[in-house]
C-alpha positions in Angstrom: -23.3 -10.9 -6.2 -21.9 -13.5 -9.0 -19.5 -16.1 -7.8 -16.3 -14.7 -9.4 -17.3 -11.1 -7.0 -17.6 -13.5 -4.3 -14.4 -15.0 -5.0 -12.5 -11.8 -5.2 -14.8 -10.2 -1.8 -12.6 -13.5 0.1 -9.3 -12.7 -1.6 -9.6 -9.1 -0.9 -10.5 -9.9 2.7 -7.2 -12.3 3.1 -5.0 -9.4 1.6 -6.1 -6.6 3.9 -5.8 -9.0 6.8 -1.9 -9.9 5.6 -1.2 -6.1 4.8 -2.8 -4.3 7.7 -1.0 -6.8 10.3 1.9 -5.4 8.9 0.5 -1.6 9.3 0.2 -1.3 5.0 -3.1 -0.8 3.1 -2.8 -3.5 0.6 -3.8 -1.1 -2.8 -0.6 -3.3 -4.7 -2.1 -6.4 -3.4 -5.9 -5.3 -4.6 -4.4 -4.6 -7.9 -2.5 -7.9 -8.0 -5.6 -9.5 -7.3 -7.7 -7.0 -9.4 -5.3 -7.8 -12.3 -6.4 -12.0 -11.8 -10.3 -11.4 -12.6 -12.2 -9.6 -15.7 -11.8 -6.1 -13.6 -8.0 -6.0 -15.0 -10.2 -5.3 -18.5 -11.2 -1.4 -17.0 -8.7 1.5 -17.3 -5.5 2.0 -15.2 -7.8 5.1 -13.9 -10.2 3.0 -12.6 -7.9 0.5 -10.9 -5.7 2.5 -8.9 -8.9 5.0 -7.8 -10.5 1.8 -6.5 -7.2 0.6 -4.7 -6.7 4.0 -2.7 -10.4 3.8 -1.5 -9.6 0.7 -0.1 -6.7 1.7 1.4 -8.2 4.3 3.0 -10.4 2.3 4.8 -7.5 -0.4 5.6 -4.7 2.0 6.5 -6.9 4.0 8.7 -7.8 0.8 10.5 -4.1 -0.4 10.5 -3.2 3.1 11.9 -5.9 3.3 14.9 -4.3 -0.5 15.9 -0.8 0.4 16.0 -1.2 3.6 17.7 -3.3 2.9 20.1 -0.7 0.4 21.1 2.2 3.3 21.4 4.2 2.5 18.0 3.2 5.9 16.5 6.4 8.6 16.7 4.3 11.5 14.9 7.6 13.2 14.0 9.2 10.5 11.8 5.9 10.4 10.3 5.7 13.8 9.6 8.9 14.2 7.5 7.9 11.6 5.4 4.5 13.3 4.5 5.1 16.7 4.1 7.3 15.4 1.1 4.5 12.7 -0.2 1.4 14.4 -0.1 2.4 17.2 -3.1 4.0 14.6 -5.4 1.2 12.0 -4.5 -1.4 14.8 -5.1 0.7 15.4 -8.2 0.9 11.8 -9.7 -3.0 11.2 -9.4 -3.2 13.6 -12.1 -1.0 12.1 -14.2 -3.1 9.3 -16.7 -0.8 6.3 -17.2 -2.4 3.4 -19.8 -1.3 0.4 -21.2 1.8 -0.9 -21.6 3.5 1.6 -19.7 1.4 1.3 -16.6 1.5 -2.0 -16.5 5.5 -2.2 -16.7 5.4 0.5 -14.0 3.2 -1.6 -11.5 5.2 -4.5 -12.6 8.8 -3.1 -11.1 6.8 -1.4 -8.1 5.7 -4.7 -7.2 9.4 -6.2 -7.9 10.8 -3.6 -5.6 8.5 -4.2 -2.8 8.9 -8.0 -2.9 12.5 -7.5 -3.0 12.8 -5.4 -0.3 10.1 -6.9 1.9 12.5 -10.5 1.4 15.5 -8.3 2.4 13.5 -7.1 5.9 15.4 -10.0 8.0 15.2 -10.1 11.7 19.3 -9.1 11.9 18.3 -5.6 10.3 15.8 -4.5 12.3 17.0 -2.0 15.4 15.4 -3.0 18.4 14.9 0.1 20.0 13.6 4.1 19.0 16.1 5.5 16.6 17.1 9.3 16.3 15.2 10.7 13.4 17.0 11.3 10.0 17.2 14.6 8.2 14.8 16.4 5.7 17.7 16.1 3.4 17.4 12.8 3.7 13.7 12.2 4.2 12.4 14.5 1.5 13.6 13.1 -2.1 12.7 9.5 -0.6 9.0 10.8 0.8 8.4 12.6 -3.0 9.8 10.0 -4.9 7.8 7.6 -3.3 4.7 10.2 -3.7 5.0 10.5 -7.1 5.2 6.8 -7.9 2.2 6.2 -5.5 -0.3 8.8 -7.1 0.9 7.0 -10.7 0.1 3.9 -9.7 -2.4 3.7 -7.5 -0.6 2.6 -3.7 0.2 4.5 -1.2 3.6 4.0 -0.4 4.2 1.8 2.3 4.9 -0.7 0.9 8.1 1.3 -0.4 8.7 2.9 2.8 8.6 0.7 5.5 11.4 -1.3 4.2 13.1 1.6 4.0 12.5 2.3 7.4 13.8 -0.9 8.9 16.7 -1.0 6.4 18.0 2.1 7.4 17.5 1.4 10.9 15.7 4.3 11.5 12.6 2.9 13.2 11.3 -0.8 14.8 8.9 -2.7 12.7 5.7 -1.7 14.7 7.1 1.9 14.5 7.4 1.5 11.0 4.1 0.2 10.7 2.4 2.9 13.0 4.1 5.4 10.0 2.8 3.2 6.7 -0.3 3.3 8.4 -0.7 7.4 8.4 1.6 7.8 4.7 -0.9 5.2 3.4 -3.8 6.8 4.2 -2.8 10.5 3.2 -0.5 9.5 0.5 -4.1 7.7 -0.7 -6.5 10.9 -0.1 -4.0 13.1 -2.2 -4.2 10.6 -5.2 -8.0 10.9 -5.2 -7.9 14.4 -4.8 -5.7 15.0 -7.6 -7.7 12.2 -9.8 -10.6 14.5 -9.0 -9.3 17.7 -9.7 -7.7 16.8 -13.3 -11.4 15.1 -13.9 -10.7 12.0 -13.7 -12.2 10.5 -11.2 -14.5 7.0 -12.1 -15.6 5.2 -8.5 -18.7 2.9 -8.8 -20.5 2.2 -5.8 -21.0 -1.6 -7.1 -19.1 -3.3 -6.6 -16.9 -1.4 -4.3 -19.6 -1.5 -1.5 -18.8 -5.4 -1.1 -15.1 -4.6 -1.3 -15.3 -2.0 1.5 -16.9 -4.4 3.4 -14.6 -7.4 2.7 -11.4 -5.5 3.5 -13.0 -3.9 6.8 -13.4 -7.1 8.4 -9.6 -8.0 7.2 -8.4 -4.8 7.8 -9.3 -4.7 11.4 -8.5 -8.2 12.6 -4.9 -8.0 10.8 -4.1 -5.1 12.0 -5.3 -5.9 15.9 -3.6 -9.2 15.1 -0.3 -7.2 14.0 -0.4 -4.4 16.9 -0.9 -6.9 19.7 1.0 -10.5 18.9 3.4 -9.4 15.5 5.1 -12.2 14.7 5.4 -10.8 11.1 7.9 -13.1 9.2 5.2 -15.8 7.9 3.1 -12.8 6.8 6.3 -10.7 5.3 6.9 -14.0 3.2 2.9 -14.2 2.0 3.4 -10.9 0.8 6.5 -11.9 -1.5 4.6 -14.3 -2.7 1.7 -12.9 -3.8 3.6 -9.8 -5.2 5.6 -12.0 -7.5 2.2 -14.1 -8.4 1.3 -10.7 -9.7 4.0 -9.4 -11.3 4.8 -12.3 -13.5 1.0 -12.4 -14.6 1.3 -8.3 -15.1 5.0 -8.8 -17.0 3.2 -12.2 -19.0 0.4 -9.8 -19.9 3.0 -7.2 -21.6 5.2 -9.4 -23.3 1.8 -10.8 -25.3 
């Protein structure tokens, strides 16, 4: 392992453990980081395929945390997915390049730190929420599939705002729900990716991310289930979202 895979194994590590606390995989902030080091040289294909691995290992971890603790509500979970999971399936075989996936990851990552900011304390209910309708539920669970399986995230990051905003569940609930959209939202992009032949994973060095985000995934999450004060760690995110978009915007502009 070379010092700049070192590097990234400690920054992937401190991503998972600010996502996952916050019940999200952390695919956009592996591709912000991804997009810092020589790996932002490979394809958009291999990027986002690497990101939903990762998520799948960090959202499951995020999801055994939060519902182990009671958070979960399976049905407001469920009308979410049953929406995702086609579109998500569907934009993993879509190939996005260049310019235009790098403007596309560029305003998913605006959006989320925009919305993440706009997550205040005053906004979010305080108690279980009656669940909205599949009108309601369904364009916003395939919109957000669609952009997922494009990009490479899984979602949450889209939707747990969402859920807060609109009152419609409490931060660990929405959590408990990122967790599970992640995590399927992330197996239908890598299905599809597979099915349309595209599909590129390599074993090195993913085997040291996997292991790096693991260790992050589960003490964030634990961390996040069990204590949650989640401002400080909402605010990180920001942060490092809009460290990422203005080097993926500089990048296009050039």
């Amino acid at each position: 392992m070379n010092l700049e895979t070192l590097v990234l194994c400690f920054a992937l590590f401190l991503i998972a453990a600010l996502y996952s606390s916050v019940g999200h995989g952390g695919a956009s902030g592996y591709l912000a980081i991804l997009s810092l080091t020589t790996f932002a040289t490979l394809n958009a294909a291999w990027l986002k395929q690497h990101a939903w691995v990762l998520n799948l290992i960090v959202a499951s971890l995020a999801f055994y945390h939060y519902q182990k603790a009671g958070y979960h509500r399976p049905k407001l979970s469920f009308i979410f997915i049953i929406a995702s999971l086609p579109a998500a399936f569907f934009g993993g075989t879509l190939a996005v390049d260049g310019a235009v996936y790098d403007t596309l990851l560029s305003l998913a990552l605006i959006f989320a730190a925009i919305r993440l900011s706009q997550t205040t304390q005053s906004s979010e209910p305080t108690e279980e929420q009656p669940l909205p309708s599949l009108q309601t539920t369904v364009p916003i669970g395939a919109s957000i599939g669609v952009l997922s399986g494009m990009i490479g995230v899984g979602g949450g990051i889209f939707l747990s705002p969402i859920l807060v905003l609109k009152r419609w569940a409490t931060p660990k609930a929405a959590a408990a729900t990122a967790a599970l959209f992640i995590w399927a939202n992330s197996a239908a992009g890598l299905f599809g990716a597979h099915l349309s032949g595209q599909l590129n994973l390599s074993l090195d060095p993913l085997i040291f991310f996997i292991g790096s985000v693991a260790t992050g995934g589960f003490l964030g999450s634990k961390y996040g289930s069990e204590r949650a004060p989640q401002t400080t760690i909402r605010w990180l995110l920001v942060a490092v979202l809009l460290l990422a978009t203005t080097k993926r915007v500089f990048d296009v502009l050039l």
